[in-house]
C-alpha positions as a printed Julia matrix, in Angstrom:
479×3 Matrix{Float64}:
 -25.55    6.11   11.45
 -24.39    5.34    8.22
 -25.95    2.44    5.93
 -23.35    0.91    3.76
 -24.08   -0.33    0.63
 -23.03   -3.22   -2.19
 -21.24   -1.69   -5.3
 -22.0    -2.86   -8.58
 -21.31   -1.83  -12.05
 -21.05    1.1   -10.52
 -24.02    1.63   -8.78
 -25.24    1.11   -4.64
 -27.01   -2.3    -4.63
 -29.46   -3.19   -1.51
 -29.5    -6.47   -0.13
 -31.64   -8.31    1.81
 -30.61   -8.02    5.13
 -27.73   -5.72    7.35
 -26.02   -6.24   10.28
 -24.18   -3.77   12.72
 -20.99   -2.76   12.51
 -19.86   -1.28   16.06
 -17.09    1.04   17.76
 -15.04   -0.61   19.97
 -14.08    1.94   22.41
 -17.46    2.43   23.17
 -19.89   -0.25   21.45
 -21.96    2.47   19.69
 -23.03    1.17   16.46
 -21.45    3.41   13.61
 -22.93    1.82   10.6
 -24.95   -0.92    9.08
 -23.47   -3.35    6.26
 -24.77   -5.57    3.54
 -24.58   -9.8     4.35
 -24.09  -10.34    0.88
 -25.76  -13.38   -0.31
 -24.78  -15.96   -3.75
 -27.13  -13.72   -5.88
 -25.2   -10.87   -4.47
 -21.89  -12.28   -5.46
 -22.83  -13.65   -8.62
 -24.09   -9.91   -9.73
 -20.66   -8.45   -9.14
 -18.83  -11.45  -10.3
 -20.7   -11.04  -13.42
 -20.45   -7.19  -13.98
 -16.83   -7.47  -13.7
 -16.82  -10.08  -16.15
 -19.02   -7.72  -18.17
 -16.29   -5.21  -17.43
 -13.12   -6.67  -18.24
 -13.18   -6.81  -22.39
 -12.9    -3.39  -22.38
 -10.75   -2.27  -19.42
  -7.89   -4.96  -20.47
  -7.97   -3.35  -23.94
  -6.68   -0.01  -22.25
  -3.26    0.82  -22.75
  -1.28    0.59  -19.29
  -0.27    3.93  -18.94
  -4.23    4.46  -19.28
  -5.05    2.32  -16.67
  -2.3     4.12  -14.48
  -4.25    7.52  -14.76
  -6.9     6.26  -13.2
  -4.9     5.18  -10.41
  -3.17    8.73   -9.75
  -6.89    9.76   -9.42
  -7.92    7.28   -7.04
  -4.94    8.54   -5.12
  -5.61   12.25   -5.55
  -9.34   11.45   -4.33
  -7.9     9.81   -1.1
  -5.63   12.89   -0.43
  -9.01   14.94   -0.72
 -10.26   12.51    2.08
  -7.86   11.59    4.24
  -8.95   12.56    7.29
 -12.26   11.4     6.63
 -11.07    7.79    6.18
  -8.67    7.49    9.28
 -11.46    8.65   11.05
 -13.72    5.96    9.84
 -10.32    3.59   10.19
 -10.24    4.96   13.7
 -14.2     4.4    14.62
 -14.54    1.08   13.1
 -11.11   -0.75   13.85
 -10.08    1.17   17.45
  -6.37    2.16   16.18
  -4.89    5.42   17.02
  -5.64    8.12   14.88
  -2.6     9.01   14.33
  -1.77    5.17   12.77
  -4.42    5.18   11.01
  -3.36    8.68    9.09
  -0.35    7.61    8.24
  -2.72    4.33    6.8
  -4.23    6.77    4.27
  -0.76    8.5     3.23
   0.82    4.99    2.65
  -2.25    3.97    0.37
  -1.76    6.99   -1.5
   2.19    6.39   -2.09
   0.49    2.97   -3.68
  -1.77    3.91   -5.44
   0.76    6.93   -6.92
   3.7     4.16   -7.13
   1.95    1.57   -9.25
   0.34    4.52  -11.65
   4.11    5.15  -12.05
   5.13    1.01  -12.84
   2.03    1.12  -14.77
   3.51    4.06  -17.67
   6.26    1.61  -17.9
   4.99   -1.55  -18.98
   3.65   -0.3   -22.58
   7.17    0.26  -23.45
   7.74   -3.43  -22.3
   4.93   -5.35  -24.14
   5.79   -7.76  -26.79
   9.55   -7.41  -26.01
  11.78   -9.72  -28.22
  12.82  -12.89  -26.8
  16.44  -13.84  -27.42
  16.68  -17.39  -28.76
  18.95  -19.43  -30.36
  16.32  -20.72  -33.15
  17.69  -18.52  -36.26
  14.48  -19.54  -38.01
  11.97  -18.27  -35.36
  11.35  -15.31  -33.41
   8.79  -14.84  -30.18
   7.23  -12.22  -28.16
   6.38  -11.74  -24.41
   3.74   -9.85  -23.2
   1.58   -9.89  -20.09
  -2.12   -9.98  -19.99
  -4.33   -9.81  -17.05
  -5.21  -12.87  -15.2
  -9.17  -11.62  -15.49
 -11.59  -11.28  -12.33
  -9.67  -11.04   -9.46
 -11.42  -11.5    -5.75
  -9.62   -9.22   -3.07
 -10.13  -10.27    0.22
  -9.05   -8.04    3.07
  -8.26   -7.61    6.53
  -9.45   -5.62    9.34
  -6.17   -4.58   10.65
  -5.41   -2.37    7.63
  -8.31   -1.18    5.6
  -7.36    1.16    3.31
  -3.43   -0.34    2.97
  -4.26   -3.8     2.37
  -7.14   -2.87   -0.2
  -4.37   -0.89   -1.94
  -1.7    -3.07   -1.99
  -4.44   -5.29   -4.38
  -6.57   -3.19   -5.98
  -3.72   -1.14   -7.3
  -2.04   -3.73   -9.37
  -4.66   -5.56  -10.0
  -6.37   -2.61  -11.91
  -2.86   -1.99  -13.41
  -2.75   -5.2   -14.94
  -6.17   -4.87  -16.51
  -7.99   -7.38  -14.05
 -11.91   -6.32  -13.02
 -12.45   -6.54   -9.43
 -14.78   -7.85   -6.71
 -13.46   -6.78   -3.65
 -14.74   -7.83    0.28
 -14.0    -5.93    2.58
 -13.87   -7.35    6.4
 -17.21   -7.33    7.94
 -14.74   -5.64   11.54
 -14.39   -2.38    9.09
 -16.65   -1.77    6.44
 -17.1     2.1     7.13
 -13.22    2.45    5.72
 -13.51    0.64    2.79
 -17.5     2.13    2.36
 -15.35    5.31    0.7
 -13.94    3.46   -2.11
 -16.86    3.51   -4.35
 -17.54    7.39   -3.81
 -14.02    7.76   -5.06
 -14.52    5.34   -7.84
 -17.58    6.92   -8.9
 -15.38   10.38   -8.63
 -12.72    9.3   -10.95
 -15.78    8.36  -13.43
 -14.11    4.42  -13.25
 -16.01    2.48  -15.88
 -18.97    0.62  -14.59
 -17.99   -2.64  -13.06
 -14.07   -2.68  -13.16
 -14.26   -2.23   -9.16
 -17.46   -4.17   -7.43
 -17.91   -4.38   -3.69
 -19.64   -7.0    -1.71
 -19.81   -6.69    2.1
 -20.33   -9.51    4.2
 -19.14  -11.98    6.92
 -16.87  -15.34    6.16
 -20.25  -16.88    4.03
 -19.74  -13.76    1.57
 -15.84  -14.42    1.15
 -16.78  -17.93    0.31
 -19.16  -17.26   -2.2
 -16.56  -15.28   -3.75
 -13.67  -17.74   -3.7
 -15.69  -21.12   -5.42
 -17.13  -18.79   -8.12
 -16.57  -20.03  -11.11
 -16.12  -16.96  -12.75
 -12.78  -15.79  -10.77
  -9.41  -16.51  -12.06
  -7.4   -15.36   -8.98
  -8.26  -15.1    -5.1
  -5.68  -12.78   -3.28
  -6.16  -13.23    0.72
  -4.93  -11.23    3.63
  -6.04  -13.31    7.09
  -5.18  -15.71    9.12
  -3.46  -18.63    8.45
  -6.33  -21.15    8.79
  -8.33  -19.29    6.94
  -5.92  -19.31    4.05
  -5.52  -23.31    3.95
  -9.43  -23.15    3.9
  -9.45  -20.72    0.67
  -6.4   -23.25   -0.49
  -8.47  -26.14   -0.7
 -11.32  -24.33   -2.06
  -9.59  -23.17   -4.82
  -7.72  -26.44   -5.79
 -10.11  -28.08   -7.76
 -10.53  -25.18  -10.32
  -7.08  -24.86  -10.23
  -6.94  -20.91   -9.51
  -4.2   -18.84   -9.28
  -3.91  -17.55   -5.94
  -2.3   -15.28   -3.16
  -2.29  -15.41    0.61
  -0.53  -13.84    2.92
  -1.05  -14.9     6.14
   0.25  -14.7    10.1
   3.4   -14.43   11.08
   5.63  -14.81   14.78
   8.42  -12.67   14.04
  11.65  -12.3    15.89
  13.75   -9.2    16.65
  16.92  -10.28   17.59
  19.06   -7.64   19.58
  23.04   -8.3    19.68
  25.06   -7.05   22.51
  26.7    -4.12   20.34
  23.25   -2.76   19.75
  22.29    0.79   20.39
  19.81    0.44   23.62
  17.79    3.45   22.53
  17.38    2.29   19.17
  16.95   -1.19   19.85
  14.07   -0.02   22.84
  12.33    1.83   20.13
  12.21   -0.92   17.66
  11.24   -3.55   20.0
   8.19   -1.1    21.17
   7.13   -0.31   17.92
   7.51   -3.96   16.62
   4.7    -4.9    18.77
   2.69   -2.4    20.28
   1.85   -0.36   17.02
  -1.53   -1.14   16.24
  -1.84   -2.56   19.46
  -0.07   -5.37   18.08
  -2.27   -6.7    15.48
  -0.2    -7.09   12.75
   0.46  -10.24   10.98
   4.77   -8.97   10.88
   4.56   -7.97   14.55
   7.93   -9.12   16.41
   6.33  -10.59   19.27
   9.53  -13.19   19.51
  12.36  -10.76   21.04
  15.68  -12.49   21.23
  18.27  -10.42   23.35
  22.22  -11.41   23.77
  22.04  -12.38   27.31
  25.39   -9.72   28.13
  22.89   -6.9    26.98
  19.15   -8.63   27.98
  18.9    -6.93   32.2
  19.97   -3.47   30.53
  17.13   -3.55   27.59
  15.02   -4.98   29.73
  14.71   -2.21   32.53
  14.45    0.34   29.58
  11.47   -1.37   27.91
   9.56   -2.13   31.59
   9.91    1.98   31.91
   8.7     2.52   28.82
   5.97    0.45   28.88
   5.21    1.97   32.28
   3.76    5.28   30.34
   1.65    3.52   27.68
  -1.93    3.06   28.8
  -4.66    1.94   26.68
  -7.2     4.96   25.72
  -9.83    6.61   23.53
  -8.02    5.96   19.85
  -9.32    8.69   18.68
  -6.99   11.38   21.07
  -4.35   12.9    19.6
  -2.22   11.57   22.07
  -3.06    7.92   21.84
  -0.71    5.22   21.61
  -2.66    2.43   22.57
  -6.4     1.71   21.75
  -9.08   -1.32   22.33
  -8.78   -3.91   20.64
 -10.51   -4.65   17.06
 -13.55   -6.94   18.37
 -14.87   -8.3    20.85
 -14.02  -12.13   19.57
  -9.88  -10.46   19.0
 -10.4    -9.26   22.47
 -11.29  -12.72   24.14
  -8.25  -14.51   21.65
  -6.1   -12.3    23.2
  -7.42  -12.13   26.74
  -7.15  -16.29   26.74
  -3.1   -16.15   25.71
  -3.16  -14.17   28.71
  -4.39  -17.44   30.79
  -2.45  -19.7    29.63
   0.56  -17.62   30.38
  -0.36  -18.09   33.87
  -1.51  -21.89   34.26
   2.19  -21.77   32.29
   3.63  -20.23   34.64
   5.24  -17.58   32.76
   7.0   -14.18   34.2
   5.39  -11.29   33.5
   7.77   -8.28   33.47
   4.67   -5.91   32.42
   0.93   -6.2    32.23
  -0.21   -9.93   31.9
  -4.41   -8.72   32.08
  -7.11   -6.61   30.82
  -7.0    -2.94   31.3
  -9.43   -1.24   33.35
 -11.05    1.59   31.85
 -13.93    3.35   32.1
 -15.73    3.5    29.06
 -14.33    0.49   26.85
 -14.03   -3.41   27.74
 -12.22   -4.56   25.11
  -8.51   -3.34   26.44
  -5.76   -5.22   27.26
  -2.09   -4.23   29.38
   0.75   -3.82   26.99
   2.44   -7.2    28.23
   5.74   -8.5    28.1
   7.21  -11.76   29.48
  10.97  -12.67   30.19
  12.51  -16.28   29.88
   9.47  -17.96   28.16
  10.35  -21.6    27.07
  10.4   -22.3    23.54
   8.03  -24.97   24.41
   5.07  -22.05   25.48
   1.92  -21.52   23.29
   2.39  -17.82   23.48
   6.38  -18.75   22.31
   5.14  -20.28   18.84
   1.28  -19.11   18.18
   0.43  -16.21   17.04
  -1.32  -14.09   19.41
  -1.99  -10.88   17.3
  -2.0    -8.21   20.48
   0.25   -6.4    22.49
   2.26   -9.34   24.02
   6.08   -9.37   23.54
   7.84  -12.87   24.58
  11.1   -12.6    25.47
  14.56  -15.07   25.34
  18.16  -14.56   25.74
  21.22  -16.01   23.37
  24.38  -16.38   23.82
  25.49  -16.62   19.91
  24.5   -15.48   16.61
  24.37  -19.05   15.74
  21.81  -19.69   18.6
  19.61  -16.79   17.52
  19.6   -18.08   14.19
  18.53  -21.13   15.33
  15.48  -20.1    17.79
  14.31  -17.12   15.12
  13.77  -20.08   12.42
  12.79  -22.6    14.58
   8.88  -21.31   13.55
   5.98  -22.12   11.35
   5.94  -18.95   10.35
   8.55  -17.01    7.95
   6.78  -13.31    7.61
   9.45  -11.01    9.15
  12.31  -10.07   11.41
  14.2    -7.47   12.77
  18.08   -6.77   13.53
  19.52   -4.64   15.71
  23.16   -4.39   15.87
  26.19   -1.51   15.25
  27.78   -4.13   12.85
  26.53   -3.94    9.5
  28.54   -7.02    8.12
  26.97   -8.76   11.06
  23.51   -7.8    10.74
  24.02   -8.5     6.66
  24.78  -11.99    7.68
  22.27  -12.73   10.42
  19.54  -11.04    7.69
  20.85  -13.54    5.39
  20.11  -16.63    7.31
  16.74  -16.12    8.64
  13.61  -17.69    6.75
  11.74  -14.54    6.65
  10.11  -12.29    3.42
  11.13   -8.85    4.71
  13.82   -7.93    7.74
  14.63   -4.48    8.57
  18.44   -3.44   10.1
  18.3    -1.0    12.6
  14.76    0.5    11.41
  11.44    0.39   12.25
   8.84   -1.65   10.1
   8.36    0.65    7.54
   7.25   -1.21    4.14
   8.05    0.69    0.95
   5.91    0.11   -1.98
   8.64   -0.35   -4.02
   9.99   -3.7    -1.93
   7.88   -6.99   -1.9
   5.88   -8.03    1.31
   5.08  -11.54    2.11
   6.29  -14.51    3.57
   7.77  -17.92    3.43
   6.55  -21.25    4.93
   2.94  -20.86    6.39
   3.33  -16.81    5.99
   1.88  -17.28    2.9
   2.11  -17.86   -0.85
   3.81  -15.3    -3.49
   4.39  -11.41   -2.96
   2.46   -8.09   -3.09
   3.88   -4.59   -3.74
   6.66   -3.71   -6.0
   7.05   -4.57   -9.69
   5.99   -8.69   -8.21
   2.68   -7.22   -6.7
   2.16   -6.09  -10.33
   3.33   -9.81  -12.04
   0.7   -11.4    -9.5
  -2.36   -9.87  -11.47
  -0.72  -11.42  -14.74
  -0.46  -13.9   -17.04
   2.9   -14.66  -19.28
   2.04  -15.41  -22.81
   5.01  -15.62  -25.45
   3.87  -15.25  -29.68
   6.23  -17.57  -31.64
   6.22  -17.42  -35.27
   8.53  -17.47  -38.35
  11.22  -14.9   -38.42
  10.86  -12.12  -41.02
   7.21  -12.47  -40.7
């Protein structure tokens, strides 16, 4: 068993006390992680602090060599980390590899922004004072707290930590206390890259930790993956020091499927959409709206296909469905699964827990046809492998029902007419839709979400600009 522990200024810290982190599939415990305490936090908060003089005084493409060595450290690890993704979280091994490859494309894309920002500081404003002439550049916002998920160690951490240290912030990252074995790897590969001391900090802990870490005075930004009650907690908690901030949060996304879509491709996208990661993902299309001439066809080919997926040990090579993340995720999800019943809802696959041998915490890849827009499981956000299902008759009717949500993280469009689909993509209140793909997020595109999704954007050059401030020079021209 592994003992995890804090890292700061670039050194393992002991705490005072550890708790158990476990493997779902079979409850073994696979490590022990620090409960961070305020003393805890305040040590890393103030060896970033101690940190950042000097880091933010590096030249960006500096900064961005340290982050192709980060990445090149992860290659040398990979398997080694979807393993621990694997042990800790209960997703497929093969999910969780391709995890580790698309934190390594981050890392590796925002080394690459990174060289191109030198060229960009203190650019020339155009004006039309004759007598004055101004400057922009972009400074870090300082110590940044990165709060992750458990769904996607390793991606989420790197869709923050990357820009952040290419912006010249310091960093106190917490990890979730669900996956802390993942994340454990970070400071053996910050260590490897010979990082200065204290630009990347590590505190381990439950929700106490992560609230330590948001009302320190000492951070200047909070970025949040979670849920969204969670994030209107870190909100308010942030207000009163007025601190820039980042959330991105749930989601109940719709895939709409029009009556001139492909059935194979629209069947694959609608599996994927939610039963990839068993269907904990915050842009999971759990909301599938099928044109009613097309909806008994797409149907029958989803029922087959979710007659062969059966929930098993995640780490097989063959896996496509695992346990779920946690006991307390496993008992969320299992309860969605009564109400559907005292609602009376039709379940055209699954609708309980899975029966297996040597893991409780499974659940039947579920889907359920003609659920009223009034349902809980219609407008909540479940976060498991349940698919809800209505039909349309119009593209003015699936507008309607995909943006009739609290939510505005993501959607998906399946149809053979591209002017169509352009149109439909247009009018839904969404951060990212994919045409006639699967969910595949580039690093070069933004990701986040509108209405209670969340608040700005991470990845591309805007994940960069959220680790920065704007400050212009004015002065006399000719000077």
């Amino acid at each position: 068993m592994t003992r995890i522990e804090n890292y700061i200024a670039g050194e393992a810290k002991p705490v005072k006390a550890y708790a158990p982190s476990f493997n779902p599939y079979n409850q073994e415990t696979i490590a022990e992680y620090p409960l961070s305490g305020a003393a805890d936090v305040d040590n890393a908060v103030a060896s970033a602090n101690r940190a950042l003089r000097d880091w933010r005084r590096l030249s960006f493409r500096q900064r961005g060599e340290y982050l192709d060595k980060i990445a090149s450290e992860i290659e040398q690890r990979s398997e080694a980390i979807a393993q621990a993704i694997t042990l800790s979280g209960g997703k497929p091994i093969s999910e969780a590899r391709f995890d580790v490859l698309d934190s390594i494309d981050c890392y590796r894309y925002y080394a690459k922004l990174a060289r191109a920002q030198d060229s960009q500081q203190n650019a020339v404003v155009e004006t039309e004072a004759d007598d004055l002439s101004s400057r922009t550049r972009r400074e870090p916002v300082g110590v940044v707290a990165l709060i992750t998920p458990w769904n996607f160690p390793t991606v989420t951490t790197s869709w923050k930590l990357a820009p952040a240290l290419a912006a010249g912030c310091t960093v106190v990252l917490k990890p979730s206390e669900i996956t802390p074995l993942p994340e454990s790897y970070l400071a053996e590969i910050c260590a490897a890259v010979d990082l200065p001391a204290g630009v990347v900090n590590i505190t381990y802990g439950a929700g106490e930790t992560g609230a330590e870490l948001v009302r320190h005075p000492d951070v200047r930004k909070v970025s949040f993956t979670g849920s969204t009650e969670t994030g209107g907690r870190i909100a308010a908690a942030v207000a009163a020091d007025i601190k820039n901030l980042s959330l991105e949060l749930g989601g109940k996304s719709s895939i709409i499927v029009c009556e001139d879509a492909d059935l194979e491709l629209a069947t694959s996208a609608v599996i994927g959409g939610i039963f990839f990661n068993n269907g904990q993902i915050c842009s999971a299309t759990s909301r599938l709206l099928v044109h009613e001439s097309i909806a008994p066809a797409l149907l029958e080919r989803l029922a087959a296909e979710v007659a062969g997926m059966k929930p098993s040990d995640p780490s097989a090579e063959d896996a496509v469905l695992g346990p779920l993340a946690c006991k307390a995720q496993f008992d969320k999800v299992s309860s969605y699964l009564q109400i559907a019943k005292e609602e009376g809802l039709n379940a055209l696959t699954g609708g309980g827990t899975f029966a297996h041998p040597s893991c409780e915490l499974m659940i039947e890849p579920t889907i359920y046809t003609d659920v009223p827009a009034s349902s809980r499981l219609w407008n909540e956000e479940i976060f498991g492998p349940v698919l809800c299902c209505r039909i349309f008759g119009s593209d003015e009717e699936a507008i309607r029902e995909a943006n009739n949500c609290e939510y505005g993280l993501a959607a998906t469009i399946i149809s053979s007419d591209e002017t169509r689909a352009d149109n439909l993509a247009f009018e839904l209140e969404a951060g990212h839709i994919w045409i006639n793909t699967d969910q595949r997020v580039l690093a070069e595109t933004s990701w986040g979400g509108m209405k209670k999704s969340g608040i700005g954007r991470e990845l591309g050059p805007w994940g960069l600009a959220a680790f920065t401030e704007i400050k212009h020079i004015t002065k006399p021209s000719g000077v």
